[in-house]
N, C-alpha and C positions, 0 to 999 in steps of 0.2 A: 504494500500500500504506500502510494506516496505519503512524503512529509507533510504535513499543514504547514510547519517549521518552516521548512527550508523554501517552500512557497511563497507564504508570508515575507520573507527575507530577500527573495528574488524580485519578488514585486516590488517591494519599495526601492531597489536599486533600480531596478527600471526606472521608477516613475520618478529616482531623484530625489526620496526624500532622504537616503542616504548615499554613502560614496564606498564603495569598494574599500575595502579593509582585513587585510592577509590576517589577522590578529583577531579579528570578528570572525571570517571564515573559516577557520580553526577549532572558533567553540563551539560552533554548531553542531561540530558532528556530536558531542558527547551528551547536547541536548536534544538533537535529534533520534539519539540514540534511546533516552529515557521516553522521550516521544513513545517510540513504539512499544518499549515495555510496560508505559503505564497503560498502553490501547491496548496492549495482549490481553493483558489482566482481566480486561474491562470484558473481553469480548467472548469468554467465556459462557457456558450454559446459565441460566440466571438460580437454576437450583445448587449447582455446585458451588456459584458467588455469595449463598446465603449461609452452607456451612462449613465453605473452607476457609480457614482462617486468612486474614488480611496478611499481606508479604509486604515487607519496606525492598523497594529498590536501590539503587545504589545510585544516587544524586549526584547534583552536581557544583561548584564550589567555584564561582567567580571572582579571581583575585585580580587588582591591577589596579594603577594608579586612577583617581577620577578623572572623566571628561572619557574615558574608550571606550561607552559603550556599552556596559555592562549590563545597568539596569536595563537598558533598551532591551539587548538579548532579552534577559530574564521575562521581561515583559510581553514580548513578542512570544514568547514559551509558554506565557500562565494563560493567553487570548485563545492560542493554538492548541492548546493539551487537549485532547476529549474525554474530559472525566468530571465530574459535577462538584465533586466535594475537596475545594481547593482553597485555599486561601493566598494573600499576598500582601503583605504589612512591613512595617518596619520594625528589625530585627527590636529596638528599644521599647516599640509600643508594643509588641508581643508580651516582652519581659514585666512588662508592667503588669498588662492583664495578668501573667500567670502567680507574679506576687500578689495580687487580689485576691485571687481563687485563691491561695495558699492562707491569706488571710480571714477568706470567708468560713473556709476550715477549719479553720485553729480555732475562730471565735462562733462559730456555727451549735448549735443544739443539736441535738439527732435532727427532729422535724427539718431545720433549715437545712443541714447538709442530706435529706433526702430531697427534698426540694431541688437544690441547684445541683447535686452531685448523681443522685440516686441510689445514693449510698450513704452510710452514718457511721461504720465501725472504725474502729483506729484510731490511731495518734497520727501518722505520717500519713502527708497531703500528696506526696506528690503521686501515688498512683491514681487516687481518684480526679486528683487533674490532670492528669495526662490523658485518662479518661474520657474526662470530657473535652480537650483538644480533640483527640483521635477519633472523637464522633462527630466533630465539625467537619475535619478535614482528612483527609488520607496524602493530603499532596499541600506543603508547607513551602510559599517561594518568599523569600527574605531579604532585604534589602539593607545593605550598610549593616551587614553584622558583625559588632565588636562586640568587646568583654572589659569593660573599666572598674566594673562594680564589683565590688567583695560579695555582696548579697546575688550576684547574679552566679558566680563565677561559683559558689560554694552547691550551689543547684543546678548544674546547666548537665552535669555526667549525669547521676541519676535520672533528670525529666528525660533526657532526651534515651537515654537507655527504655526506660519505660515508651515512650513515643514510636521507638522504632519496634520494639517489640508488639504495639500494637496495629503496624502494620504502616505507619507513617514515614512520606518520604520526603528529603531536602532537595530544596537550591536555593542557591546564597548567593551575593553578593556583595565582595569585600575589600578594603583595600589593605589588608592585613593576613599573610599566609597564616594559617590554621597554628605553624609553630612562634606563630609572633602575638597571638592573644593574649592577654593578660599579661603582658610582658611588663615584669619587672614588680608586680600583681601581690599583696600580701600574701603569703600562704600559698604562692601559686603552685608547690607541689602539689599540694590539693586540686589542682586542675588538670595535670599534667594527664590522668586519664581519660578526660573530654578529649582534649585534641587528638588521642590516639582513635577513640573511638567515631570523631569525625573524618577524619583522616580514610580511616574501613567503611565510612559509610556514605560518604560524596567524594567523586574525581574531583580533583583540585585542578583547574582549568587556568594557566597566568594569561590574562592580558593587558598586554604593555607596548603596545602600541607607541612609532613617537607620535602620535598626534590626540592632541588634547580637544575634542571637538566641544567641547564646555567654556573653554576659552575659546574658542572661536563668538560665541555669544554673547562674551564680555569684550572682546578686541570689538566689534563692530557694533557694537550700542554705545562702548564705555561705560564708565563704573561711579563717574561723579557729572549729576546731573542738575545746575543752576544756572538761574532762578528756578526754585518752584512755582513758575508759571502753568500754565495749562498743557504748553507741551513738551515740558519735560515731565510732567506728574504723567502726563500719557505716556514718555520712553521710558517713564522707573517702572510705571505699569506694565509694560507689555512686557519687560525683563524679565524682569517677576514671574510672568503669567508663562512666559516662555523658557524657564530656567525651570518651573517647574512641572512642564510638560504634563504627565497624565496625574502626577500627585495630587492627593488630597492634604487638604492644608491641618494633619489630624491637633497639631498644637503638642505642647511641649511642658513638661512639668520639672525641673532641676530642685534639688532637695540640697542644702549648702550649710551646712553647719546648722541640721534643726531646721530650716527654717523651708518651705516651698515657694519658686518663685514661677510661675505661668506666663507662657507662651504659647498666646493663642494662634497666630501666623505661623507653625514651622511645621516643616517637611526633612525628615530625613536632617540631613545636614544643611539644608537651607532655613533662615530665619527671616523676617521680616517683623522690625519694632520699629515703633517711634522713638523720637529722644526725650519724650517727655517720658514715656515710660521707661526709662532703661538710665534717662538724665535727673528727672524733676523729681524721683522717690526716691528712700536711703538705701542705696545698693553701694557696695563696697566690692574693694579689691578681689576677696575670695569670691563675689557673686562675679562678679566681668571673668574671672578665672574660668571658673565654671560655665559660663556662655563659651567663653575660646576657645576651650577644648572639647563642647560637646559638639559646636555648629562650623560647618568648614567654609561655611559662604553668608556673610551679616547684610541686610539690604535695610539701613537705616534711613528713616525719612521723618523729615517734618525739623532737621535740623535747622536751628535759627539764627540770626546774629546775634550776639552775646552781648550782654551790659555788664555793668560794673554790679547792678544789682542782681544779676545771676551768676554770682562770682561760682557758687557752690557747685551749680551745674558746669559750669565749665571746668571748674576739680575734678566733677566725676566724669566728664567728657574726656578729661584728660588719662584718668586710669584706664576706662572704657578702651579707649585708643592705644594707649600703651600694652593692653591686655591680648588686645586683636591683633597688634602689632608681630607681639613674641609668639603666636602663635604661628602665623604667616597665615594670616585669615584673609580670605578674599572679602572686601568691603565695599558697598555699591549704595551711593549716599545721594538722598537727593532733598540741597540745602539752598539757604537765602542767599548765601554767599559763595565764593571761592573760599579757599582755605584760609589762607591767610588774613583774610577780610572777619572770620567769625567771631575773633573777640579782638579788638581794636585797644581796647583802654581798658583798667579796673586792674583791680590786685590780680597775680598773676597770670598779667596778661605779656609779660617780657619772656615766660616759661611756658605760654599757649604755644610763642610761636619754635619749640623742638616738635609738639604734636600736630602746629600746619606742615611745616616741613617733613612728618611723617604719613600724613596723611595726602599730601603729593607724590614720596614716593608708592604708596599705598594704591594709587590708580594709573602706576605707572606700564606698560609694557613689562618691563623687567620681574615687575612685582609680580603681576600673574605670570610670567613664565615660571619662575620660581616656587610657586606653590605646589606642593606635592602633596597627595595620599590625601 
């Protein structure tokens, strides 16, 4: 039986909405490959489907720098698959829900965990959630999957042991090989038998590509857009709208010392805030931290020109920036001013301008070639 896959993929070369790519052509075979095993599966007798047990296939594991592609494939794979019970989220908002569910267990009554689980016996949660993942989905495609979190990193070998066991299969996409997760990680012996077990359970597929087609979208819009006039709020717009391609904007929750701070605008490693929100409330050093290294691309807007009576905001304008800075954050700003122009006069405004000067080189050419992973 033909690919849907490789069809899918053919056409849009035709038609131009992408370009030929030895590095893209490459992974297909291994999702084309899962292609047909998850249709075999499917195409079986519908009595034998009902009591042979569900089989996990052997996935697949998209590694490479951003901007080559990836998600694309993977996407083009979850459109294409023929099989009903799929899911496709980000690897972070997964982890979330599954801490829920872990949550609603532990603090659950019988009644309530027969309710949401269908089950009440136990102490440990994670077979009954893996349970009910495994009855959503048989087919798991994942995007931007890291491992930062101790809390994540201490549960990821058993869920997903239980996961495949009940017949559930991966593809991923990453910019981190399987032996670079949690790297450097508390405890990370403690993890060391996840990556083994991922490793046996998806082909690790590298693509690395030199061409960054993500930066091609920031080379030809650019990245610093004033005045916010009417049309330039329409090129931050369309950036925006175009950077995030088929994403859903699910929002963002970072947890920083006790404390949660919500982001309603993010996708994956894309963000979008204002500066009132990120400027005008008390967020500090360790909160901008934790922005810069969870989001790999910041689309700030509604920056202002500064006064002497917003000395405070431009303080924390200045950590904000300094933060995104060492991170090597891609930054796409659409303000009243040029840089230089943003705070003129007022207490530390002779040390604004090392953050104008960083914030030019920040939309410069260089800047984005430079960013990796």
């Amino acid at each position: 039986m033909a690919s849907a896959l490789q069809t899918a993929y053919d056409q849009r070369l035709r038609d131009g909405a992408i370009r030929a790519d030895p590095g893209q052509a490459a992974a297909l075979a291994p999702l084309v490959r899962l292609e047909g095993e998850l249709a075999d599966a499917d195409a079986g007798p519908g009595l034998k489907r009902l009591f042979v047990k569900p089989r996990s296939h052997r996935g697949v594991y998209l590694v490479g720098p951003v901007g080559r592609g990836k998600s694309m494939l993977m996407d083009l794979f979850y459109e294409t698959v023929p099989i009903a019970r799929k899911r496709r989220t980000h690897f972070h908002v997964f982890m979330g829900e599954i801490h829920r569910l872990i949550d609603a267990w532990r603090k659950g009554d019988a009644g309530a965990r027969k309710a949401r689980f269908g089950q009440h016996k136990g102490d440990d949660p994670i077979v009954p959630v893996a349970e009910v993942v495994a009855a959503e989905a048989r087919l798991l495609c994942f995007d931007e999957f890291q491992v930062t979190d101790i809390a994540d990193a201490m549960i990821l070998g058993r869920l997903f042991t239980a996961l495949f066991e009940r017949g559930v299969t991966l593809v991923a996409t990453s910019n981190r090989l399987p032996d670079q997760l949690y790297l450097n990680g508390i405890n990370r012996q403690l993890f060391l038998p996840f990556i083994d077990l991922l490793k046996s359970k998806a082909e690790v597929v590298v693509i690395a590509g030199p061409h960054d087609y993500r930066l091609d979208r920031l080379r030809a819009a650019g990245t610093w857009f004033s005045p916010a006039d009417a049309g330039h709020t329409e090129a931050f717009d369309g950036l925006w709208r175009d950077m995030l391609g088929h994403e859903d904007e699910d929002g963002e929750t970072l947890e920083v010392l006790g404390r949660k701070l919500h982001f309603p605008h993010a996708a994956g490693g894309l963000l979008r805030a204002s500066f009132a929100s990120l400027c005008s409330v008390a967020l500090g050093p360790n909160d901008y931290v934790a922005l810069a290294e969870r989001f790999h691309t910041v689309f700030l807007e509604g920056l202002p020109t500064l006064t002497p009576q917003r000395r405070e905001e431009a303080r924390r304008l200045v950590v904000l920036i300094d933060a995104l800075y060492e991170a090597r954050t891609h930054l796409i700003v659409l303000a009243d001013a040029e840089p230089v122009a943003l705070y003129p006069a007022g207490d530390g405004s002779f040390e604004f301008e090392r953050t104008a000067s960083r914030l030019q080189e920040m939309r410069s050419a260089g800047w984005l070639e430079a960013r990796q992973g």
